[in-house]
DRENKE-545080 format. One record per residue (C-alpha): residue in one letter; y, x, z. Coordinates in steps of 0.1 Angstrom, whole numbers, plus 5000, padded with zeros to 4 digits. Layout:
N
pt aa: a north: Y east: X up: Z
...
***
This chain:
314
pt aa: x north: 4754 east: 4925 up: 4897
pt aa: x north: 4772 east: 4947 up: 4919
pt aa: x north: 4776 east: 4975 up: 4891
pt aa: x north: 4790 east: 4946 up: 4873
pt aa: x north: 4818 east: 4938 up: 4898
pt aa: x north: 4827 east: 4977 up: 4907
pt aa: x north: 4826 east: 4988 up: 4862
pt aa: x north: 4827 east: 4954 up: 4848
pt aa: x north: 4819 east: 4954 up: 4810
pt aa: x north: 4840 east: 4926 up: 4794
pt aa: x north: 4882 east: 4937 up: 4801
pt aa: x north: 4911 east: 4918 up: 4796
pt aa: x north: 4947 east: 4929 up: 4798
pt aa: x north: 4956 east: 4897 up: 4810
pt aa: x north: 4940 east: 4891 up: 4840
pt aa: x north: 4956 east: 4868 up: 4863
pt aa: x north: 4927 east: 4852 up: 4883
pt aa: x north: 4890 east: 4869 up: 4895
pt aa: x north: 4860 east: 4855 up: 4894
pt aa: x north: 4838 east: 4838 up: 4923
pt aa: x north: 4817 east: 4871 up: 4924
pt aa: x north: 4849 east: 4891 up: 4926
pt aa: x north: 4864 east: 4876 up: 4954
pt aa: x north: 4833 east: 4878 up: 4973
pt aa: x north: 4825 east: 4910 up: 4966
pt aa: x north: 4864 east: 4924 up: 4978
pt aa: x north: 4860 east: 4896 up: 5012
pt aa: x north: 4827 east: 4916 up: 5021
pt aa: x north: 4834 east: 4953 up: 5013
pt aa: x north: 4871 east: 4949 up: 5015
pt aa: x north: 4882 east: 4972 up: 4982
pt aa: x north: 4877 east: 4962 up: 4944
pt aa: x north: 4885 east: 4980 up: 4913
pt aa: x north: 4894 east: 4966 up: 4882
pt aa: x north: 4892 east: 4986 up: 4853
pt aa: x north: 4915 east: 4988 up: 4826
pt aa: x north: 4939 east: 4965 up: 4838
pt aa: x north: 4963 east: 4979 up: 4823
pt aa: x north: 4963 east: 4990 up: 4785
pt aa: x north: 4971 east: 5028 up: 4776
pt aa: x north: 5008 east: 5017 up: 4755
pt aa: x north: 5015 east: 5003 up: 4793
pt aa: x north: 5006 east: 5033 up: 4814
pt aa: x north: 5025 east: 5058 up: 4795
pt aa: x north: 5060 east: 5034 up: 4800
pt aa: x north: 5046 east: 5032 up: 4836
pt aa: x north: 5042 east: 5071 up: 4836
pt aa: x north: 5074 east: 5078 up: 4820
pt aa: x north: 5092 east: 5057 up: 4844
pt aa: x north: 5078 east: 5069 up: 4874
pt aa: x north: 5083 east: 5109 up: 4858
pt aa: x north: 5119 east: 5093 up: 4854
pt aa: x north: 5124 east: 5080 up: 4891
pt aa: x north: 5110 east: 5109 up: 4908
pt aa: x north: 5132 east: 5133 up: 4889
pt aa: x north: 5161 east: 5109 up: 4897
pt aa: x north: 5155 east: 5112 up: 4935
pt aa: x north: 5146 east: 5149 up: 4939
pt aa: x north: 5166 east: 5165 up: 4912
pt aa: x north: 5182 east: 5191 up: 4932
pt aa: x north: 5148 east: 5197 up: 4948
pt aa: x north: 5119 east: 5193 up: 4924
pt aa: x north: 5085 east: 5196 up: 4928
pt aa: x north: 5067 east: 5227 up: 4919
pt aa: x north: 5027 east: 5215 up: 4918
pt aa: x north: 5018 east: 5259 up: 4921
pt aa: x north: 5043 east: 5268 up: 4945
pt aa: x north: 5035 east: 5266 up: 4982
pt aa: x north: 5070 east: 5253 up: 4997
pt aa: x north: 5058 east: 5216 up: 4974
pt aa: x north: 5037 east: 5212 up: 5009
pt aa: x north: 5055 east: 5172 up: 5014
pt aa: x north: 5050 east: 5146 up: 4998
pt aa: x north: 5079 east: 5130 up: 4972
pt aa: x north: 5083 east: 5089 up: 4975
pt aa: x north: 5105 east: 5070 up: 4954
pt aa: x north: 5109 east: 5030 up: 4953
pt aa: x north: 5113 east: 5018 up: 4922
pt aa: x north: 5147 east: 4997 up: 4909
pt aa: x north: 5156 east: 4975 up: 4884
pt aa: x north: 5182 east: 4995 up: 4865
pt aa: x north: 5165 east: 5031 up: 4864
pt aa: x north: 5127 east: 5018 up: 4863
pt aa: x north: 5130 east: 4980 up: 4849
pt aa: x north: 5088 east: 4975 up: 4844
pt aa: x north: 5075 east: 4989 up: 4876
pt aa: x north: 5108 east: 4975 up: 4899
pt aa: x north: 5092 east: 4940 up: 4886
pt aa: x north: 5052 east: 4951 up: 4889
pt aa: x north: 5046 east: 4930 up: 4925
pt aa: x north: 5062 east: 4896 up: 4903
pt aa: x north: 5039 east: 4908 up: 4876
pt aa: x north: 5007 east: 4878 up: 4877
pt aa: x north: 4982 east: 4900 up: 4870
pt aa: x north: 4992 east: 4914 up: 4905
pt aa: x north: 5008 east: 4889 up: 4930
pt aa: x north: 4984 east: 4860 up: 4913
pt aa: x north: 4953 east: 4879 up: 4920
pt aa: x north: 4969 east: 4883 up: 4959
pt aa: x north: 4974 east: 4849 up: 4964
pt aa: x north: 4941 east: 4850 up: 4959
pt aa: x north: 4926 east: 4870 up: 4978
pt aa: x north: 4950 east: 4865 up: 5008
pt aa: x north: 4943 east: 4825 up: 5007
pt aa: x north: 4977 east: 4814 up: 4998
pt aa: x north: 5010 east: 4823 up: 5004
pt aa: x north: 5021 east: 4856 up: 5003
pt aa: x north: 5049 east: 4878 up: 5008
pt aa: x north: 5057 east: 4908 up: 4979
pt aa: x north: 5078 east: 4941 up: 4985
pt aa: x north: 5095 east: 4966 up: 4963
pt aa: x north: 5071 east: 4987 up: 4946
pt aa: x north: 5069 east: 5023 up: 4953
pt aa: x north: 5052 east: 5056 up: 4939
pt aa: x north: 5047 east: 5091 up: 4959
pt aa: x north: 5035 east: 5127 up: 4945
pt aa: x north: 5007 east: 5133 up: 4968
pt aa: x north: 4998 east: 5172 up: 4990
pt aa: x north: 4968 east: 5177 up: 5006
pt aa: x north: 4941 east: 5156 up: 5019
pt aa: x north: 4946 east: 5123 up: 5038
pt aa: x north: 4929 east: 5117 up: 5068
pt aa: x north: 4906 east: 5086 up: 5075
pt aa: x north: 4928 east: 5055 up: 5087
pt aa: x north: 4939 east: 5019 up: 5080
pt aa: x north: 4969 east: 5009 up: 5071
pt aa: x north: 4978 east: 4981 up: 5103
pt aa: x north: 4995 east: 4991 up: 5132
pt aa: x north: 4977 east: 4998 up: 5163
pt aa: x north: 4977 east: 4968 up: 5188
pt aa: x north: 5005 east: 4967 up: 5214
pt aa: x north: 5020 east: 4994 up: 5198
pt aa: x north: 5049 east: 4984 up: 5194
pt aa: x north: 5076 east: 4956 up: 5211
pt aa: x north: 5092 east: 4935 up: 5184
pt aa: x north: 5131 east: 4916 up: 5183
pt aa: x north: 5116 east: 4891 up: 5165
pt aa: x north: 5096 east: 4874 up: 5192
pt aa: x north: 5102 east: 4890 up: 5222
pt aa: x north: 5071 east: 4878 up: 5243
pt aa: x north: 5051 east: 4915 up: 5249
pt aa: x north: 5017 east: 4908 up: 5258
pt aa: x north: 4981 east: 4918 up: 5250
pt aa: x north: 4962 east: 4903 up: 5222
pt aa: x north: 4937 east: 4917 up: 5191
pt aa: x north: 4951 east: 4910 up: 5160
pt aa: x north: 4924 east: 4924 up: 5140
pt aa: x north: 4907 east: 4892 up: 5141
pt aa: x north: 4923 east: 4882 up: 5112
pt aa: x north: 4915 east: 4904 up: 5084
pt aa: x north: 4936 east: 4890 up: 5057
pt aa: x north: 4965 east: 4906 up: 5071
pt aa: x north: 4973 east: 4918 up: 5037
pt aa: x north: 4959 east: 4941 up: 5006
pt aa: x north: 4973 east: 4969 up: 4987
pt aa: x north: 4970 east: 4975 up: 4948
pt aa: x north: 4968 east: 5011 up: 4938
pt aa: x north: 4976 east: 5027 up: 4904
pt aa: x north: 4967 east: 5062 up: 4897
pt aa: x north: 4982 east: 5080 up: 4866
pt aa: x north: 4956 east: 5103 up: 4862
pt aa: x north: 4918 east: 5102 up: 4863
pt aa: x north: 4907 east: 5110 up: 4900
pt aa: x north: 4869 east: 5114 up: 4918
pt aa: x north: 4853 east: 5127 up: 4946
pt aa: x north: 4865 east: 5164 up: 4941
pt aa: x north: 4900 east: 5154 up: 4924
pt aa: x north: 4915 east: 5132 up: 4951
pt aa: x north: 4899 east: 5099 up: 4944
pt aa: x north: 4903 east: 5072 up: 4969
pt aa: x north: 4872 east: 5072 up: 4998
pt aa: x north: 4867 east: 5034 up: 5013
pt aa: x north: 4843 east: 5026 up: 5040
pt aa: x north: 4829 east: 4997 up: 5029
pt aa: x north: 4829 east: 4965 up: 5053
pt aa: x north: 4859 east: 4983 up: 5078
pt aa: x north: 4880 east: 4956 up: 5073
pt aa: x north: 4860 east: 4935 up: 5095
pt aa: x north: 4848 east: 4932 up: 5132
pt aa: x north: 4828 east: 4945 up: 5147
pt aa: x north: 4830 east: 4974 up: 5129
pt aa: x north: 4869 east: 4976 up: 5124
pt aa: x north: 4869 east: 4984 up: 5163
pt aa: x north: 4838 east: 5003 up: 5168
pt aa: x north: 4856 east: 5028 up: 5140
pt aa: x north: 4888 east: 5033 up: 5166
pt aa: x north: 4866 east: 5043 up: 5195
pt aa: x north: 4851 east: 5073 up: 5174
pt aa: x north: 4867 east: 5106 up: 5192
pt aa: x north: 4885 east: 5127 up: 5167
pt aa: x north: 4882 east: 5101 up: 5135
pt aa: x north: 4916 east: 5106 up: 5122
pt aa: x north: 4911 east: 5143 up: 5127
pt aa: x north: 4913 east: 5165 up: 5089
pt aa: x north: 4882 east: 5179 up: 5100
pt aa: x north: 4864 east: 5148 up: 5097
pt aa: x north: 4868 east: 5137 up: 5063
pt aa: x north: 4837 east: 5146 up: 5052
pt aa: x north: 4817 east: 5135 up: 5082
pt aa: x north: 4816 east: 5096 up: 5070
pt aa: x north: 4801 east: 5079 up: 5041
pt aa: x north: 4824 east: 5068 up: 5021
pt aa: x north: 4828 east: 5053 up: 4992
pt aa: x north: 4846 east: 5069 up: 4964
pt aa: x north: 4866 east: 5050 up: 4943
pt aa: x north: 4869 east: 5071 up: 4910
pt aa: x north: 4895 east: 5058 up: 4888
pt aa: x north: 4909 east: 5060 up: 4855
pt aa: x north: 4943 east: 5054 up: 4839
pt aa: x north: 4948 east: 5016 up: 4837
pt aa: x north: 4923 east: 5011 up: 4864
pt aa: x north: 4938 east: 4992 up: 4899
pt aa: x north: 4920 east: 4998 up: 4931
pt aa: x north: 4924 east: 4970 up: 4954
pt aa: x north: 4918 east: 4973 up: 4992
pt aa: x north: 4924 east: 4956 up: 5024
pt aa: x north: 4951 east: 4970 up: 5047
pt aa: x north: 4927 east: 4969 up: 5075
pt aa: x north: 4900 east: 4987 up: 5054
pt aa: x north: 4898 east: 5024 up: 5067
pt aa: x north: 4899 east: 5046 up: 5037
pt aa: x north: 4909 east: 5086 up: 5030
pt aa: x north: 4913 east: 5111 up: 5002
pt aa: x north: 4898 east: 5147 up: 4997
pt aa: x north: 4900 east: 5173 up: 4973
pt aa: x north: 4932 east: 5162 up: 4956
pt aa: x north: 4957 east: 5189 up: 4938
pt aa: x north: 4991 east: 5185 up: 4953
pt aa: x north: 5019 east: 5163 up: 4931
pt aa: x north: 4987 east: 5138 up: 4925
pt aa: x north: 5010 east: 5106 up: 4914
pt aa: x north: 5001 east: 5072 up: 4922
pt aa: x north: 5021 east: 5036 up: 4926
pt aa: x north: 5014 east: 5008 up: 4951
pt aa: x north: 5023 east: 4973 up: 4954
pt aa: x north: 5018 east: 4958 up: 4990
pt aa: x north: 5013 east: 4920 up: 4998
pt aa: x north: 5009 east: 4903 up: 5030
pt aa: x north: 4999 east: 4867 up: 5037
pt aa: x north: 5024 east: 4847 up: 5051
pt aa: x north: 5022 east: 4845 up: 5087
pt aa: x north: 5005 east: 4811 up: 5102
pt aa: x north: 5003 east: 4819 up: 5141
pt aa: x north: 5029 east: 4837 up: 5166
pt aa: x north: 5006 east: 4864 up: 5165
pt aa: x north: 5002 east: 4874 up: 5127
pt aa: x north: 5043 east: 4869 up: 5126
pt aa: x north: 5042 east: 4898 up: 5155
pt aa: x north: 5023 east: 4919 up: 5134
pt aa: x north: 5049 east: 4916 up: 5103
pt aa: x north: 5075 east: 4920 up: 5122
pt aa: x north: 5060 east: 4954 up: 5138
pt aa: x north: 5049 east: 4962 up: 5107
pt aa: x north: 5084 east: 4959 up: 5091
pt aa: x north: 5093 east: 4981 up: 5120
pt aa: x north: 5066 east: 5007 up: 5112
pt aa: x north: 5077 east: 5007 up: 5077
pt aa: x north: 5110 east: 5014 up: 5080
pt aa: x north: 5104 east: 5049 up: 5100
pt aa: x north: 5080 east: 5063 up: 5071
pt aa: x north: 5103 east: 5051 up: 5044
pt aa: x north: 5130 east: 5074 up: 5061
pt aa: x north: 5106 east: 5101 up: 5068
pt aa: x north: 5092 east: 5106 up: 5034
pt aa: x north: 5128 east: 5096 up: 5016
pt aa: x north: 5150 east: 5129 up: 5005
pt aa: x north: 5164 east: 5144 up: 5034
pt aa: x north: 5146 east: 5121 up: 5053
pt aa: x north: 5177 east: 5098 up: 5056
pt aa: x north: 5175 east: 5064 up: 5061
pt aa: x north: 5199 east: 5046 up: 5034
pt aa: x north: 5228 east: 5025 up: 5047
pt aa: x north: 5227 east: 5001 up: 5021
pt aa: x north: 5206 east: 4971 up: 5008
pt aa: x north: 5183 east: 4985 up: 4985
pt aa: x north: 5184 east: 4972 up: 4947
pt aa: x north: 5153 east: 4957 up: 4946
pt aa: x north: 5162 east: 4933 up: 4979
pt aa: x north: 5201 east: 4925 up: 4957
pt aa: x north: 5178 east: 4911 up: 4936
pt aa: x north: 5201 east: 4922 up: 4902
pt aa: x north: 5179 east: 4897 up: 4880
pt aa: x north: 5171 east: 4865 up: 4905
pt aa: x north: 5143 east: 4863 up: 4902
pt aa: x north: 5130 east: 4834 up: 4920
pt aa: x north: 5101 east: 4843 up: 4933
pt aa: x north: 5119 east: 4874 up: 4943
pt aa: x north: 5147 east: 4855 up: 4958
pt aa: x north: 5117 east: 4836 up: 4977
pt aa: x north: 5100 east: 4868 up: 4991
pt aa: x north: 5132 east: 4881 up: 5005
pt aa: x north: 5139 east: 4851 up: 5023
pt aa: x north: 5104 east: 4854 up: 5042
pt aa: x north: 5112 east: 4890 up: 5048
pt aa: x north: 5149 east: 4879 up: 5065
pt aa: x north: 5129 east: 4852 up: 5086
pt aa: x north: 5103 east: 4879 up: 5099
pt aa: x north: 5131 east: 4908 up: 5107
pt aa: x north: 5129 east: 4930 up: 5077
pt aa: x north: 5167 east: 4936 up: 5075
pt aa: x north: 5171 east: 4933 up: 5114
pt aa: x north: 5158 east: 4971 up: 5117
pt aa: x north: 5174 east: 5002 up: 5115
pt aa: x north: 5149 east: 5034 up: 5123
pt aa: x north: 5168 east: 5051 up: 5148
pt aa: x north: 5172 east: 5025 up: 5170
pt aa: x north: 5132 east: 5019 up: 5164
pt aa: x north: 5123 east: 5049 up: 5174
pt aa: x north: 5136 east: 5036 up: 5212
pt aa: x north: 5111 east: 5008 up: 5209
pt aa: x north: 5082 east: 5027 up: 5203
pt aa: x north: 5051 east: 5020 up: 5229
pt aa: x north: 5026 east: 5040 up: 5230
pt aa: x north: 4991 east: 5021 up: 5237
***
């Protein structure tokens, strides 16, 4: 049953809900993969598109896969005028349908983005360390573990070319997501360390074009053995905030976000304006609906240097 779920056998390119079996199986291992979600006519508009965007962004600097000076890694986020299909991926219901239902309900999208990969990527989650940072939002500082609530939110990841164990694939260790073992993971001395990427047992997550791999932002997960300028997209969802504490997190996690978009953007330079995607050039509605929860949890209160004040160490 299990090879079922992970390489199922009957494929749709529609697919806007999982099964029963599905949802269980991502709720207790914390990743899925869904093969051929896309069809191949779709990932070569995707690919040309995101070949389009990064050559947009970095055209006075571009990215030489053989020469050593390509040792950072090129982002781009993804707009409606230059890159029309994958600015509107996250409103796409064989994405934010299947979130809705893995988060439980209402979520909140964001602009889609894509990066040319370097190197190896060391073992980590992608949730902010508790008390790490103070938020504007609610100002009330105090201790708490928000790791409780694993449905924080999930990540969908596209990879344009076939990846595996020795090619860059994604590594997931399975059941992270969750306590005890979430925690018992951040008391292991050196984990983030390079070193250590082989030392766990992870699963890899071999993937071919069209396939999505679907994981759980608290799910701890790395790479290895990739060959630098390795593309891949991501859409990220979060479920909408129901206690004080899960609307800390956003918040600090809107904070977070806004550093390593300046960090990996050209020049690293954070942009002065409102970003296409949030000007919402189409209106969409759903859209319009997502930026609104994103104004009510901070989103457009933060500009990273003034962030960088705020920053507590634990």
């Amino acid at each position: 049953m299990i090879h079922k779920i992970v390489e199922p056998t009957k494929i749709g390119h529609a697919r806007t809900a999982l099964t029963r079996t599905e949802v269980q199986y991502y709720d207790t291992f914390g990743f899925l993969i869904l093969r051929k979600h896309f069809a191949q006519d779709e990932m070569k508009t995707i690919s040309d598109e995101f070949g389009h965007a990064v050559e947009l962004e970095f055209k006075d600097k571009p990215f030489e896969k053989d020469l050593p000076t390509s040792e950072r890694a090129q982002c781009v986020a993804f707009t409606d005028s230059t890159t029309p299909l994958l600015a509107a991926l996250p409103e796409d219901p064989r994405y934010y349908k299947i979130a809705e239902q893995l988060l439980g309900g209402e979520i909140i999208g964001s602009q889609c983005g894509g990066c040319l990969y370097v190197g190896d990527t060391r073992w980590h989650p992608d949730r902010v360390p508790d008390g790490r940072y103070k938020t504007a939002v609610i100002d009330k500082p105090k201790e708490y573990s928000r790791y409780s609530n694993h449905n924080f939110g999930c990540k969908f990841a596209l990879y344009l070319e076939a990846v595996d164990a020795n090619t860059g694939a994604l590594r997931v260790l399975p059941r992270s997501h969750q306590q005890p073992f979430y925690g018992e993971l951040r008391k292991i001395p050196g984990i983030t360390d390079a070193e250590n990427i082989h030392s766990l047992p992870g699963f890899v997550c071999a993937t071919e074009p069209g396939d999505v791999l679907i994981f759980n932002h608290s799910c701890w997960h790395a790479s290895l053995g990739g060959k630098s300028g390795r593309p891949m997209i991501s859409a990220g969802y979060y479920a909408y905030p129901r206690t004080e504490d899960q609307a800390q997190e956003l918040s600090e996690t809107y904070m977070h976000g806004k550093i390593l978009s300046r960090d990996y953007s050209k020049g690293g330079k954070e942009s002065e304006s409102l970003s296409e995607w949030d000007q919402n050039p189409n209106q969409s509605l759903l859209r319009a609906k997502w930026i609104e929860y994103k104004r009510e949890f901070g989103y457009y209160n933060y500009k990273s240097e003034s962030l960088e004040e705020e920053l507590k160490e634990p």
